[in-house]
C-alpha positions as CSV (number, residue, x, y, z in Angstrom):
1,X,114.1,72.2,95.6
2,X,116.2,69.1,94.7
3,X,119.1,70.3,91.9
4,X,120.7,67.6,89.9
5,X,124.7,68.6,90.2
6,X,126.3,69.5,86.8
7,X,130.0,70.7,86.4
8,X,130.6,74.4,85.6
9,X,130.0,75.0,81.9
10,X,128.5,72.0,81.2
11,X,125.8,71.9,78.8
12,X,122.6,70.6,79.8
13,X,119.3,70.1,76.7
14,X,116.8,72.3,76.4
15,X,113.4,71.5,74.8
16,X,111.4,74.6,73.2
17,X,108.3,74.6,70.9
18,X,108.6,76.0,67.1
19,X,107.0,79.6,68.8
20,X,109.3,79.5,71.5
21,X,112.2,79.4,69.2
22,X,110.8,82.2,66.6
23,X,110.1,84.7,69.9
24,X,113.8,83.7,70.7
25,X,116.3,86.0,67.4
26,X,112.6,87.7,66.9
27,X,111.7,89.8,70.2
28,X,114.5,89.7,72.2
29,X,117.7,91.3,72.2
30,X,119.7,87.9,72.4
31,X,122.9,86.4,70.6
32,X,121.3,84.6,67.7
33,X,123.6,82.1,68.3
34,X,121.4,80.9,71.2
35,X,118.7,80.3,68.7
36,X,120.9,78.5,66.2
37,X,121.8,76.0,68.6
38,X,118.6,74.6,68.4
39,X,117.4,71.9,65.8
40,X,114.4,70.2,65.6
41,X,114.3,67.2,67.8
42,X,114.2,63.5,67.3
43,X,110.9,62.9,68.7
44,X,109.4,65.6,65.8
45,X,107.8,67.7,68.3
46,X,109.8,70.9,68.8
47,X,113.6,71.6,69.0
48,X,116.3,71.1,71.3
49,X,119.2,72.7,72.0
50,X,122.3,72.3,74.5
51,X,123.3,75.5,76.8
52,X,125.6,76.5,80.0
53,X,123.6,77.6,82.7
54,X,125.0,80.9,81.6
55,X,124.0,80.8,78.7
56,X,120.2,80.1,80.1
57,X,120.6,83.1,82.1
58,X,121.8,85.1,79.8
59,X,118.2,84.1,77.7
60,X,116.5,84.5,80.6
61,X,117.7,88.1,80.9
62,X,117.2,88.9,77.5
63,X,113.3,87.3,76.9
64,X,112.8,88.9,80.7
65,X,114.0,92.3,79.2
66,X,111.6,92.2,75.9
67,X,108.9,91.2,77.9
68,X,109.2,93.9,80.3
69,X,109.6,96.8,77.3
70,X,107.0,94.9,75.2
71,X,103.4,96.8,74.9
72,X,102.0,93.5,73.1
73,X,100.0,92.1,76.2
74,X,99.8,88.8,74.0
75,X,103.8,88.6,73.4
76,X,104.4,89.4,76.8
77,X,102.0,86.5,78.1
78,X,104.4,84.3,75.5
79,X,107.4,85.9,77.1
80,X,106.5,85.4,80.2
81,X,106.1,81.7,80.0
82,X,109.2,80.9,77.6
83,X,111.0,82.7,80.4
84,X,109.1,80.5,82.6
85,X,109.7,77.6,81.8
86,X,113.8,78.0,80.7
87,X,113.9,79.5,84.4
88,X,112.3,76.3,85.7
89,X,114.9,74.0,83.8
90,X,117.7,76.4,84.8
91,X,117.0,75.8,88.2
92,X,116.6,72.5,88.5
93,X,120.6,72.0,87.7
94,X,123.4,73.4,90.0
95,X,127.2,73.8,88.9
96,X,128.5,75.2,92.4
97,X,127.8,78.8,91.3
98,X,124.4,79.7,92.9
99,X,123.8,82.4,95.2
100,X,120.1,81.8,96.2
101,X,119.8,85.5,98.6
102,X,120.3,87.4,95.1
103,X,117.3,85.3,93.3
């Protein structure tokens, strides 16, 4: 995979849908911050939202964790492809910092 090369904490933007950003403060154990950030994009069609690649994996860990715990076989399915897709846009970017024998 091809990454696009990005400086260390710079922010990259992050498209969700309206359900992807009530899962976000709702089910997982995340810094509502990271849901704050978003707002609802030019375009009219979701929101967008600027993050570190840190702060995508700390997300990732966090909508990874609910889904895991979650008995909700639907909310996990919804989890499991938020987490999906934020883990496909986090690694498509590369700030120096990846160590691809622990992923």
């Amino acid at each position: 995979m091809t990454r696009r090369a990005i400086q260390p904490d710079a922010k990259i933007t992050v498209c969700v849908t309206a359900r992807d950003h009530a899962l976000m403060p709702e089910y997982t154990f995340g810094d509502p911050e990271y849901a704050e950030r978003l707002q609802p994009a030019s375009a009219g069609s979701g929101l967008v939202g600027e993050y570190t690649l840190d702060d995508l994996e700390d997300i990732l860990g966090y909508v990874a964790a609910e889904a895991n715990h979650t008995e909700d076989r639907k909310l996990r399915q919804e989890l499991d492809a938020l987490f999906n897709r934020l883990h496909r846009i986090q690694r498509s970017y590369d700030d120096g910092n990846w160590n691809d024998s622990a992923i």
